[in-house]
Structures are given as C-alpha cells and as structure tokens.
VOBADREN-536036 format. One record per residue (C-alpha): residue number from 1; x, y, z; residue in three letters. Coordinates in nm, 3 decimals. Layout:
# residues N
<pt pos="NUM" u="X" v="Y" w="Z" code="Ala"/>
...
***
This chain:
# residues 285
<pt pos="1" u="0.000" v="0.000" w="0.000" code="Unk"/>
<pt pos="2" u="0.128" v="0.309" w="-0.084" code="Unk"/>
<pt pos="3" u="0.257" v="0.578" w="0.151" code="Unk"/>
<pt pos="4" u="-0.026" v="0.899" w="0.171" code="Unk"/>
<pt pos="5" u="0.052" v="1.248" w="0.222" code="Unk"/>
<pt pos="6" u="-0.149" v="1.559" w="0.228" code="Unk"/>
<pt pos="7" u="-0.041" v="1.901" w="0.114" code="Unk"/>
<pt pos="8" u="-0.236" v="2.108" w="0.298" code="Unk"/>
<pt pos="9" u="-0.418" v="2.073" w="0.686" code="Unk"/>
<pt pos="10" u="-0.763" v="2.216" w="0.662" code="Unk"/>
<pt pos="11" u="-1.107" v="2.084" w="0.722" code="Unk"/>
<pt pos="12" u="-1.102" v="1.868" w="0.450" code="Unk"/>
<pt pos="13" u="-0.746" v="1.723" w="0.502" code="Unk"/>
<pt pos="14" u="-0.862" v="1.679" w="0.835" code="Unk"/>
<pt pos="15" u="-1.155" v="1.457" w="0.770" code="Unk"/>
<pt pos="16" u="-0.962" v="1.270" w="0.457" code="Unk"/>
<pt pos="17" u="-0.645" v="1.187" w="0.649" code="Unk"/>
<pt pos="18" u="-0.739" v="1.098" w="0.995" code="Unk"/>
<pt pos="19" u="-1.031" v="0.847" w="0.795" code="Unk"/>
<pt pos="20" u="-0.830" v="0.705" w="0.577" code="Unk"/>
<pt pos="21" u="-0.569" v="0.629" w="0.888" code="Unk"/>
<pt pos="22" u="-0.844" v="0.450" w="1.067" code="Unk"/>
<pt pos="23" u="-0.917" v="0.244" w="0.820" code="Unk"/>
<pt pos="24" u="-0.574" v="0.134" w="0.771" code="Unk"/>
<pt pos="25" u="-0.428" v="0.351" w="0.512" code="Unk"/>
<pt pos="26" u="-0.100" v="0.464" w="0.609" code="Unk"/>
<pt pos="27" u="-0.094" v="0.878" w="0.602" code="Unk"/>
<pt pos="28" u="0.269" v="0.924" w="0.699" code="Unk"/>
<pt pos="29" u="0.324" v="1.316" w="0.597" code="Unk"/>
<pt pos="30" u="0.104" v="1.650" w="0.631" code="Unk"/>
<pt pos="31" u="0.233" v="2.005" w="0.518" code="Unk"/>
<pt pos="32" u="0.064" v="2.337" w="0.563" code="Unk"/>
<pt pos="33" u="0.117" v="2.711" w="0.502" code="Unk"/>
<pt pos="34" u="0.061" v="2.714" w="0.900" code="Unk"/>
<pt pos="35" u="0.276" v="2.483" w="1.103" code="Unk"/>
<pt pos="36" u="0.083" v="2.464" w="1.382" code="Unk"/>
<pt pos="37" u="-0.166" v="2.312" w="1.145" code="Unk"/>
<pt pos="38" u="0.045" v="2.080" w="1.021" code="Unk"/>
<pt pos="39" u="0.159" v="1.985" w="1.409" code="Unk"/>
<pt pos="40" u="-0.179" v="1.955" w="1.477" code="Unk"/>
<pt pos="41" u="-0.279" v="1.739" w="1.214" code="Unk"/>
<pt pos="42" u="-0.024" v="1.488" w="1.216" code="Unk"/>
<pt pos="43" u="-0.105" v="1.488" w="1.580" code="Unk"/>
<pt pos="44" u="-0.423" v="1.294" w="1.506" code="Unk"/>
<pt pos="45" u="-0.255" v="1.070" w="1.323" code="Unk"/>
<pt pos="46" u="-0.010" v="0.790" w="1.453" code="Unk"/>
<pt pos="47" u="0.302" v="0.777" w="1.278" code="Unk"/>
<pt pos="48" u="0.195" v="1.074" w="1.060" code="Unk"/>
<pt pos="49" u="0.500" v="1.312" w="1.050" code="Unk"/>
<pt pos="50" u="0.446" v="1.712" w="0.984" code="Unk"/>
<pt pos="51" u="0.644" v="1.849" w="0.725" code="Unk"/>
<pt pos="52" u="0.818" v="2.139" w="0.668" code="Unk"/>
<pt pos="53" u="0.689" v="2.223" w="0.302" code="Unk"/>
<pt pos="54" u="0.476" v="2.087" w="0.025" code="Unk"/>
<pt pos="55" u="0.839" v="1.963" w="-0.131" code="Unk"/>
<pt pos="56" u="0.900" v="1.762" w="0.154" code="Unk"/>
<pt pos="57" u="0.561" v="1.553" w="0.147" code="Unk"/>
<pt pos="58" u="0.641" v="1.493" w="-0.204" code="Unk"/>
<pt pos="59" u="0.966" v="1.373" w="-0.122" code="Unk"/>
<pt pos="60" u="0.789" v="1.130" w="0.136" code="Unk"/>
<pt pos="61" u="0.472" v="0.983" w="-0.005" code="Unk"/>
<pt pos="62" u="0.367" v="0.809" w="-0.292" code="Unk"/>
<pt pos="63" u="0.043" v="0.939" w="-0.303" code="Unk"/>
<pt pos="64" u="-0.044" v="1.281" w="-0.263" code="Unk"/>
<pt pos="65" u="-0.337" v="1.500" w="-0.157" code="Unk"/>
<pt pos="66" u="-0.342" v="1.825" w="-0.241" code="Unk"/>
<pt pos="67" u="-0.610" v="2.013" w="-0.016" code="Unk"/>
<pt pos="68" u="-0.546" v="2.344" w="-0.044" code="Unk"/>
<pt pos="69" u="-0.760" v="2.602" w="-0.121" code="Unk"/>
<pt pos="70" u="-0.849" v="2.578" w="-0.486" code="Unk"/>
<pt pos="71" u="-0.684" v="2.891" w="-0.569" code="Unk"/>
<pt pos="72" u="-0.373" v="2.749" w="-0.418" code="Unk"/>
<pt pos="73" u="-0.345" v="2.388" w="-0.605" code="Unk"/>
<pt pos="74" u="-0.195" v="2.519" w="-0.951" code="Unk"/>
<pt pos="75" u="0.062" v="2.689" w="-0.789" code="Unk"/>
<pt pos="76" u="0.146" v="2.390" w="-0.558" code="Unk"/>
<pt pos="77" u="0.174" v="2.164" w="-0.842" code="Unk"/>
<pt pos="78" u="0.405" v="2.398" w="-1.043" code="Unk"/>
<pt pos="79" u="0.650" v="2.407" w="-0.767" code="Unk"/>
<pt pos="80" u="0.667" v="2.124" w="-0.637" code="Unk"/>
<pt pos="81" u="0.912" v="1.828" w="-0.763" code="Unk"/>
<pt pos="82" u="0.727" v="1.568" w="-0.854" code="Unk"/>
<pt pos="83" u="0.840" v="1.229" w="-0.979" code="Unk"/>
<pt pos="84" u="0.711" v="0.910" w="-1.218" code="Unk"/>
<pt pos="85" u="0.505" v="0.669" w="-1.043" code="Unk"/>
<pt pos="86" u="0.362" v="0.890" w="-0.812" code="Unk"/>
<pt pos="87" u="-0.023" v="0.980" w="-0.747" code="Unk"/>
<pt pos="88" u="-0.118" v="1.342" w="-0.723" code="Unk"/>
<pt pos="89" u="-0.468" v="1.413" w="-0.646" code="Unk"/>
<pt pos="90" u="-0.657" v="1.731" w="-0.552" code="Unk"/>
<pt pos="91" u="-1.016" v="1.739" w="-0.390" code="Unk"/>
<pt pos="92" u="-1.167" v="2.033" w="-0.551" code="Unk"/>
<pt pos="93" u="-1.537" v="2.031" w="-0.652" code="Unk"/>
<pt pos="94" u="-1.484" v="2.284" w="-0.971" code="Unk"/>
<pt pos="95" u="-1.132" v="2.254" w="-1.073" code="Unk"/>
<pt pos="96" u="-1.063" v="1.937" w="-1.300" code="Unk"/>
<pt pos="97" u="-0.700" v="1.733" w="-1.294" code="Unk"/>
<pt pos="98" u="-0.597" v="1.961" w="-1.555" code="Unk"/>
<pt pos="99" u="-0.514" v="2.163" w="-1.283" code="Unk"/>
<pt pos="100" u="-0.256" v="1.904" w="-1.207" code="Unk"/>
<pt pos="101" u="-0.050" v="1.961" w="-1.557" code="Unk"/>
<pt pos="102" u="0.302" v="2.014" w="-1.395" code="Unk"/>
<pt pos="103" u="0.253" v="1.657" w="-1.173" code="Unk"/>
<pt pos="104" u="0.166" v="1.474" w="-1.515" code="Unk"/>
<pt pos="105" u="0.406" v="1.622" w="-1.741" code="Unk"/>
<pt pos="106" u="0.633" v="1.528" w="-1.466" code="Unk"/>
<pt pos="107" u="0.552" v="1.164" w="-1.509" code="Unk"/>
<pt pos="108" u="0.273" v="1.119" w="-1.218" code="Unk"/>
<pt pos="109" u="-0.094" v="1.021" w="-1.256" code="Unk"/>
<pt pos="110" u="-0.275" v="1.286" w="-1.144" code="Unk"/>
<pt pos="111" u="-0.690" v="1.253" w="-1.080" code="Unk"/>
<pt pos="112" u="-0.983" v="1.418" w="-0.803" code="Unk"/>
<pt pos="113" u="-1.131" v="1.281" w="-0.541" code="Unk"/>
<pt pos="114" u="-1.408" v="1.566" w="-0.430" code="Unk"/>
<pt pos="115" u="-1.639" v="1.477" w="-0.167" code="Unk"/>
<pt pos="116" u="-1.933" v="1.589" w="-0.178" code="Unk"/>
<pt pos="117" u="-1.989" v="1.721" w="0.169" code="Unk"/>
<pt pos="118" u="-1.990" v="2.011" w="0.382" code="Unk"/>
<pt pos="119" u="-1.740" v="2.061" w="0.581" code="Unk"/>
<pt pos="120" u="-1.786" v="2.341" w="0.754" code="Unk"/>
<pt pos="121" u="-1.585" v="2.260" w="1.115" code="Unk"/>
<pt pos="122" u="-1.317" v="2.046" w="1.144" code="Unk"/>
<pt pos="123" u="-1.443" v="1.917" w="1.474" code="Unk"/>
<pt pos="124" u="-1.750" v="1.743" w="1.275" code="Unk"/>
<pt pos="125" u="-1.520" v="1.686" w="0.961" code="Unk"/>
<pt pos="126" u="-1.494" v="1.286" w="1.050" code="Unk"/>
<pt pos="127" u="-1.807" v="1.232" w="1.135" code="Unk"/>
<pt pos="128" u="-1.932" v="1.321" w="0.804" code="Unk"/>
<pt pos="129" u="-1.760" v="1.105" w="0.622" code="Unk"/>
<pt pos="130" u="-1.957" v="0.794" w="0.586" code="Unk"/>
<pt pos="131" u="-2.199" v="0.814" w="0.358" code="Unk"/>
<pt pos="132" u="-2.054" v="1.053" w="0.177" code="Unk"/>
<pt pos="133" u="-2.042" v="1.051" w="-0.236" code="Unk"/>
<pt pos="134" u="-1.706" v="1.109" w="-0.358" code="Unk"/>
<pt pos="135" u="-1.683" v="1.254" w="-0.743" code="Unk"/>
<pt pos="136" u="-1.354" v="1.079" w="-0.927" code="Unk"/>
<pt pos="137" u="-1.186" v="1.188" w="-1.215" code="Unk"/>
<pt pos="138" u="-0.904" v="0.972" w="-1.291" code="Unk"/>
<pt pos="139" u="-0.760" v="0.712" w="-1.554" code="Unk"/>
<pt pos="140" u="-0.648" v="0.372" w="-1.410" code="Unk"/>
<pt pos="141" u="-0.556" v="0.229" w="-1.194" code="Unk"/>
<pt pos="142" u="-0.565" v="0.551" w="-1.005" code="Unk"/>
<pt pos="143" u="-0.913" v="0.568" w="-1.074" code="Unk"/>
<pt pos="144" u="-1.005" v="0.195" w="-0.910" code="Unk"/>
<pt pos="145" u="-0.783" v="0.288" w="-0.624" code="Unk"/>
<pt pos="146" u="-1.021" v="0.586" w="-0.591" code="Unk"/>
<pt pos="147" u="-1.274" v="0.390" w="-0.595" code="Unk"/>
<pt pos="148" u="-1.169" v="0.092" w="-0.319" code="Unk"/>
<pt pos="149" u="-1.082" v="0.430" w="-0.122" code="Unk"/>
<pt pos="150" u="-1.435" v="0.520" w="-0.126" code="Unk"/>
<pt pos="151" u="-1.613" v="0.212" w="-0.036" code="Unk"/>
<pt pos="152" u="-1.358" v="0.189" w="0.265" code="Unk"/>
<pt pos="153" u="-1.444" v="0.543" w="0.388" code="Unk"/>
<pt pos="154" u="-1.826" v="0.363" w="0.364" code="Unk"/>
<pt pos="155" u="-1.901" v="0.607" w="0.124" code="Unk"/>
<pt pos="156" u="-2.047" v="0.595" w="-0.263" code="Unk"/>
<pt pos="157" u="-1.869" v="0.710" w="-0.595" code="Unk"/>
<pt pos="158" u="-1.945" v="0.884" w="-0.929" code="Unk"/>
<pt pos="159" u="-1.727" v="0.931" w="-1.220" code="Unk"/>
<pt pos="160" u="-1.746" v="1.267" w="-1.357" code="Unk"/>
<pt pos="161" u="-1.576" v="1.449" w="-1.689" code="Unk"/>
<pt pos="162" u="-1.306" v="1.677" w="-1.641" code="Unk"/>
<pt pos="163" u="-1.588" v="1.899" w="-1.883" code="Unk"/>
<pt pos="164" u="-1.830" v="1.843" w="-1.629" code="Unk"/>
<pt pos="165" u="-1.687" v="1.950" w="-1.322" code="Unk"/>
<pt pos="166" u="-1.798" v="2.316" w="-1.302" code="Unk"/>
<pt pos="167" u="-2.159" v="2.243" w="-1.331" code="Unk"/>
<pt pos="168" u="-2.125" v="1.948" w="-1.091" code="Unk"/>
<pt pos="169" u="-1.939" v="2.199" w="-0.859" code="Unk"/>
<pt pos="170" u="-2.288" v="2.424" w="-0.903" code="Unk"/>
<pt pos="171" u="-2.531" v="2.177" w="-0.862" code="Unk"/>
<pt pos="172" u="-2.350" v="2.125" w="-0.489" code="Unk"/>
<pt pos="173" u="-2.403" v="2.483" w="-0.413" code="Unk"/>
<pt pos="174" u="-2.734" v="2.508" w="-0.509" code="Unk"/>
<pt pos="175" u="-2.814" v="2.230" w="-0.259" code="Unk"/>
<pt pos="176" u="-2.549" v="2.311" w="0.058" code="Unk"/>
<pt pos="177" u="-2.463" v="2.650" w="0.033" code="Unk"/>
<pt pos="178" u="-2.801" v="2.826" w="-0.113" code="Unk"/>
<pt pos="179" u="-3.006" v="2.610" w="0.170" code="Unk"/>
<pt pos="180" u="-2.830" v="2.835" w="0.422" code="Unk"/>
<pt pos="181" u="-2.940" v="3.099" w="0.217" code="Unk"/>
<pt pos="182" u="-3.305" v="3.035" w="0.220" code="Unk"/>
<pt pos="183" u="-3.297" v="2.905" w="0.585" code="Unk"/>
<pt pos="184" u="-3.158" v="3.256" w="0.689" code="Unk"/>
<pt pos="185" u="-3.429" v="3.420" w="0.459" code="Unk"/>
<pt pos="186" u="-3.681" v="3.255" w="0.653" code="Unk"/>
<pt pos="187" u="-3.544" v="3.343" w="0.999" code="Unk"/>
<pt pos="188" u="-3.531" v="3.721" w="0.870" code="Unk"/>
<pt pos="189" u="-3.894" v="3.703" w="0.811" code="Unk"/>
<pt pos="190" u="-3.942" v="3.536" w="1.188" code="Unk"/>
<pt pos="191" u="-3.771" v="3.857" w="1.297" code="Unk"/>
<pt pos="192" u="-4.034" v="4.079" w="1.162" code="Unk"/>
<pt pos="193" u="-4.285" v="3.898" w="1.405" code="Unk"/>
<pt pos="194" u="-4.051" v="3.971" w="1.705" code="Unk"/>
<pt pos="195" u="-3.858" v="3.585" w="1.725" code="Unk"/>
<pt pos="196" u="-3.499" v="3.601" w="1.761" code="Unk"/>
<pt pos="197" u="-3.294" v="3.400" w="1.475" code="Unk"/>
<pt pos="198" u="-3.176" v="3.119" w="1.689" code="Unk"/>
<pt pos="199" u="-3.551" v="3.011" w="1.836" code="Unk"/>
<pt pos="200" u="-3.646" v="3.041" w="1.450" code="Unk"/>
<pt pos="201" u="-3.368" v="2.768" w="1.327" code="Unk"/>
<pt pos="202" u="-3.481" v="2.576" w="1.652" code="Unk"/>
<pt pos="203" u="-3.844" v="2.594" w="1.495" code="Unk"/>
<pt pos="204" u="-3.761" v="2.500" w="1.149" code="Unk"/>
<pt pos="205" u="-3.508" v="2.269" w="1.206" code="Unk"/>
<pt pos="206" u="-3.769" v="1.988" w="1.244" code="Unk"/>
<pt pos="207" u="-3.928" v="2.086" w="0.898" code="Unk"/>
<pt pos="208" u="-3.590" v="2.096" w="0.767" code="Unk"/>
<pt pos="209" u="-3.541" v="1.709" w="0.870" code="Unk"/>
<pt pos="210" u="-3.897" v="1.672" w="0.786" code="Unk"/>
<pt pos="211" u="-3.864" v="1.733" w="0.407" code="Unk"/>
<pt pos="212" u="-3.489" v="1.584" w="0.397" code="Unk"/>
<pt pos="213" u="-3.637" v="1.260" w="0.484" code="Unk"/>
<pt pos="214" u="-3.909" v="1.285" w="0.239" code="Unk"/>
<pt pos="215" u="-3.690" v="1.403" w="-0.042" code="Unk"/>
<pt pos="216" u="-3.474" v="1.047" w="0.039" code="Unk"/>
<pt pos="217" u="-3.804" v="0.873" w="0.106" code="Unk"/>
<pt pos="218" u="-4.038" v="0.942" w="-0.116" code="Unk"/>
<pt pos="219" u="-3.841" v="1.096" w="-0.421" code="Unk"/>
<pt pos="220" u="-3.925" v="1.429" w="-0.613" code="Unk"/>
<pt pos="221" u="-4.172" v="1.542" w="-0.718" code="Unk"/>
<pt pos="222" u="-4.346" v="1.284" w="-0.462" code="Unk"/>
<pt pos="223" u="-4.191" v="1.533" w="-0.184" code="Unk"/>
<pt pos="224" u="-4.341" v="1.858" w="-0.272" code="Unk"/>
<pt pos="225" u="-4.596" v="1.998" w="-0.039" code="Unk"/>
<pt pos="226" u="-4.734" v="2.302" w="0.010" code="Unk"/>
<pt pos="227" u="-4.937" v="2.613" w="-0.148" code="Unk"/>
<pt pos="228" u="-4.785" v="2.542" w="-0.511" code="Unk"/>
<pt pos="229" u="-4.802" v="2.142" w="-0.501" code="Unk"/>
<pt pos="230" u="-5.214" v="2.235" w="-0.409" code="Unk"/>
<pt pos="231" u="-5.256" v="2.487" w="-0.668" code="Unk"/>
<pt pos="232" u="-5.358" v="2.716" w="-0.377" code="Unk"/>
<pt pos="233" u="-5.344" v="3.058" w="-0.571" code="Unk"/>
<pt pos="234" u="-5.532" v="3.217" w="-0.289" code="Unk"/>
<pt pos="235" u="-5.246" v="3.145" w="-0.045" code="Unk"/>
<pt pos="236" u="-5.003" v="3.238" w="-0.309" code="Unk"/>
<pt pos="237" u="-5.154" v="3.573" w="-0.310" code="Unk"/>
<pt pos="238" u="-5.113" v="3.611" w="0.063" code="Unk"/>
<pt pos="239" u="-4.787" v="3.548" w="0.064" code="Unk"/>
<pt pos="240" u="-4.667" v="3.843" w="-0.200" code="Unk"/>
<pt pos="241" u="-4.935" v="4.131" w="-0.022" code="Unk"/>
<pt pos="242" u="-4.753" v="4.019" w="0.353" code="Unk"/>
<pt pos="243" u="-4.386" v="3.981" w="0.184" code="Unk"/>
<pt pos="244" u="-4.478" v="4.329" w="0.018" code="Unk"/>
<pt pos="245" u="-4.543" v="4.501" w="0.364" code="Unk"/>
<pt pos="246" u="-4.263" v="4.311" w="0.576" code="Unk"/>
<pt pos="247" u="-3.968" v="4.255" w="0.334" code="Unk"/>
<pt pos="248" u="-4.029" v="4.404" w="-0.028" code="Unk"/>
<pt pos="249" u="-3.645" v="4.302" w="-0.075" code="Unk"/>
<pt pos="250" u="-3.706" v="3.903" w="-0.097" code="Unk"/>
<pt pos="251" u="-4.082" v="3.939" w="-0.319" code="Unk"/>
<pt pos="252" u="-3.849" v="3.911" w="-0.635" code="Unk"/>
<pt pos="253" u="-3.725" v="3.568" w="-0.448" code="Unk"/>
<pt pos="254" u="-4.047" v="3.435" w="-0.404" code="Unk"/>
<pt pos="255" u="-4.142" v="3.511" w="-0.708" code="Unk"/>
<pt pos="256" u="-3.817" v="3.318" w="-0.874" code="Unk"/>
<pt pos="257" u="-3.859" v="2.989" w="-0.660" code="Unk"/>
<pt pos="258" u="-4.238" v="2.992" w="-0.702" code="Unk"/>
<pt pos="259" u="-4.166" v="2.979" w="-1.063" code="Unk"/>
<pt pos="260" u="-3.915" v="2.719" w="-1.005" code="Unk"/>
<pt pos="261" u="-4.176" v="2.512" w="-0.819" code="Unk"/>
<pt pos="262" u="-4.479" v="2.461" w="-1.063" code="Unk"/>
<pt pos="263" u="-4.310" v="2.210" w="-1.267" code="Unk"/>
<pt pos="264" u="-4.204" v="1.998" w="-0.994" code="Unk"/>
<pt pos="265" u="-4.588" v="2.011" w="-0.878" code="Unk"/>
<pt pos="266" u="-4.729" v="1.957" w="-1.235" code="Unk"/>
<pt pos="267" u="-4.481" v="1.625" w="-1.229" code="Unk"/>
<pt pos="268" u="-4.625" v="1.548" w="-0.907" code="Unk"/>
<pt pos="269" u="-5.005" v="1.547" w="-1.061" code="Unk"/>
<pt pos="270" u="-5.168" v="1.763" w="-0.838" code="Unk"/>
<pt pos="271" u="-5.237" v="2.074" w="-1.031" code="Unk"/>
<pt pos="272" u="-5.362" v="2.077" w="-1.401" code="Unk"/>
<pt pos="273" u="-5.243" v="2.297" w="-1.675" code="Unk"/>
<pt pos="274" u="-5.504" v="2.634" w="-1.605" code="Unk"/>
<pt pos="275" u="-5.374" v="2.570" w="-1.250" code="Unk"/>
<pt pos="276" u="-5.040" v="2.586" w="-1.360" code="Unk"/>
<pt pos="277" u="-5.113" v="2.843" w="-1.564" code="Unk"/>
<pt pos="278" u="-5.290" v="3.079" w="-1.256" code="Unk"/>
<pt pos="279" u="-4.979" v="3.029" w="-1.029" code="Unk"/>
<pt pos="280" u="-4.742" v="3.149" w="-1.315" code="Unk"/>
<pt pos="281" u="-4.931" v="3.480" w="-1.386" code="Unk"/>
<pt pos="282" u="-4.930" v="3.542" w="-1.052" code="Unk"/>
<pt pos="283" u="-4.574" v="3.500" w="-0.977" code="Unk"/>
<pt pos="284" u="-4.475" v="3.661" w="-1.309" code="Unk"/>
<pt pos="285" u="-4.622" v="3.991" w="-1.213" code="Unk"/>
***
C-alpha cells in the first residue's frame, strides 16, 4: 500500500487523512502554510510526520493529496518536484485534474477525489464522512484505487468528466450552500414577528429534517408539499401582499422559486395545466 501524504491541513485534510488512517491507510506526511496546522494534524494521526513544506511531502509519499484552497493547487503543483510513479490528487469540486499539468508532465498520474460534503468545522469533519459521495476523475488504476478508497471510507462514488466539473461543482451549491441561504431568509422574516434568529432555526429545524427525509423517502416530485403542489393561488396571493409590507427586498425571491416550483408540482399530478397556468401569472407579475 502506498505511503499517503497531504499538502495542505484544513477541514477537508482533516476529515480525509485521519479516515483514511483508521481504516488502515498509512498517512505518513502533512504540510501546511501554518505549522501549527500541520503539528496539529499529524497529531491525530499515529506515525503521521508534519512536514516542513509541500516539497518535503512529495519527497515522502507516494500518493499525494493536495487540499489546499483551490486557488492554491496550480501553484502547488508547479512548484513542487514531482516524480514518475507517483499519485497526485486534488479534492476540488470545480477545478478538474488539468489543474494538475506540472505533476503529469512530470511523469505522475494525477486525478480528483471531491467529496461531496460540507465541511464546515473540522471538529465534525470525520463524522461526516460515511456516507458521503465522492466525485472521481481519474484514468487507471488511479481511478479503481479511488474507488476501493471510497467504499472503505463507507461512502459511494461517481465518475465525472473533467468537462463536467464546473456544473457538478454548481449543482453542490445550489443544494449546501443556497439552503443556508433560504434558511436565513426565513429566519429574517421570523424577525419581523418579534422571534430572535436562533428560536427560529430551533423551529424550522424539524421541517428541515422533515422534508430531507421525504426528499430520500419518497423521491421528487413525490416530496413537494405546500401552497404550489395544491394549486392554492389564494395562499399564493397572501404570501406576495404580507412579503410586500414586511420585506419588499425578498418578493423578487419568491417570485423566482415559485416559478421554479410549478413544474415539480405539475410532475407530481396535483395541479392541471389552467392551474399551472394561474400560479405562473401570478408570480410573473
């Protein structure tokens, strides 16, 4: 088995190399812009040694994580030294391996292993691991080492195209990063009726699970509830003339997601085409 290091001691390094180390894999070698990151990384890790620079990891391992920030994995792999029949990978959800180009002119294979996960502290890094999907571009047999690594980590895989990786990369944000978004929409608009923002995430948070569950359970459009999944243009209405007195900024929102929703609910077979048709001239005003 080949000898891991990681370039780069963040969240994501975090919750790579100390579960790959428990589930046998032998990460030997951490760098970071911060040493104290590196220290305290390889501290979690038995036998895992912090370096003093990306060259020196390199030097070390045989395989090679680069988890930077994406901004910071081109330069990495222009300056460091790399060698034939070594494995560079970055975990980047955007940037494809042709981000690796100096590591594979060099004579390594280079590939991504991105999970698809949020990571936001590293203290909860771990423990989001299994389960996890992991997007792999890579040629073999990096790409069926990929692979095994996945299954160990008891997570899933999907192949994607170094073409495809952008929109993949969007499709994540619309679902992590743009939920926070509308969750801290709706706590804005619990404000206006005098409850503080953390009792509102307290209240929601069960409605949150709630429709989680039924997106994994049921499917879409099976999962839609709600005004829009009814057809209910008289709540519909409602909602713009309050959102119109209490936050005029987020009507133009509404609107946009309400116009979003219809085809999900016309797929679910609750609303007919002139109800269709009522919700969109109402939303389109």
């Amino acid at each position: 088995m080949l000898n891991i290091g990681f370039i780069g001691a963040g969240t994501v390094a975090t919750a790579l190399a100390t579960s790959l180390s428990n589930k046998g894999y032998p990460v030997i070698a951490v760098s970071s812009r911060s040493a104290d990151s590196a220290k305290k990384l390889a501290g979690l890790i038995r036998g895992c040694n912090a370096c003093s620079g990306s060259q020196e990891v390199s030097d070390t391992a045989g395989l090679i994580f680069i988890t930077t920030p994406d901004d910071a994995i081109a330069s990495v792999a222009s300056q460091v030294e790399w060698r034939p029949g070594q494995y560079v990978i970055h975990c980047s959800g955007a940037d494809s391996s042709d981000t690796l180009k100096p590591a594979r002119e060099a004579g390594a294979t280079v590939g991504v292993f991105h999970p698809l996960q949020t990571f936001a502290i590293a203290s909860q890094a771990v423990d989001n691991i299994p389960g996890t999907t992991f997007a792999i571009e890579a040629e073999e047999p990096l790409l069926s080492m990929l692979k095994e690594m996945a299954t160990s980590l008891g997570g899933n895989c999907v192949e994607i195209k170094a073409g495809d990786k952008v929109v993949y990369h969007a499709a994540a944000v619309f679902a992590c990063n743009y939920l926070v978004t509308l969750v801290k929409l709706s706590t804005d608009l619990w404000q206006t009726f005098g409850i503080p923002r953390e009792q509102a995430v307290r209240a929601l948070m069960p409605l949150l699970r709630g429709t989680i569950n039924n997106i994994d359970a049921i499917g879409i459009p099976q999962c839609l509830s709600g005004p829009i999944a009814r057809g209910d243009t008289g709540t519909i209405k409602k909602h713009l003339t309050a959102l119109q007195k209490a936050a005029p900024e987020l009507v133009s929102a509404y609107r946009e997601l309400g116009l979003k929703t219809i085809p999900i609910a016309r797929a679910k077979g609750k609303i007919d085409d002139k109800q269709a048709e009522e919700l969109e001239a109402m939303l389109v005003k």
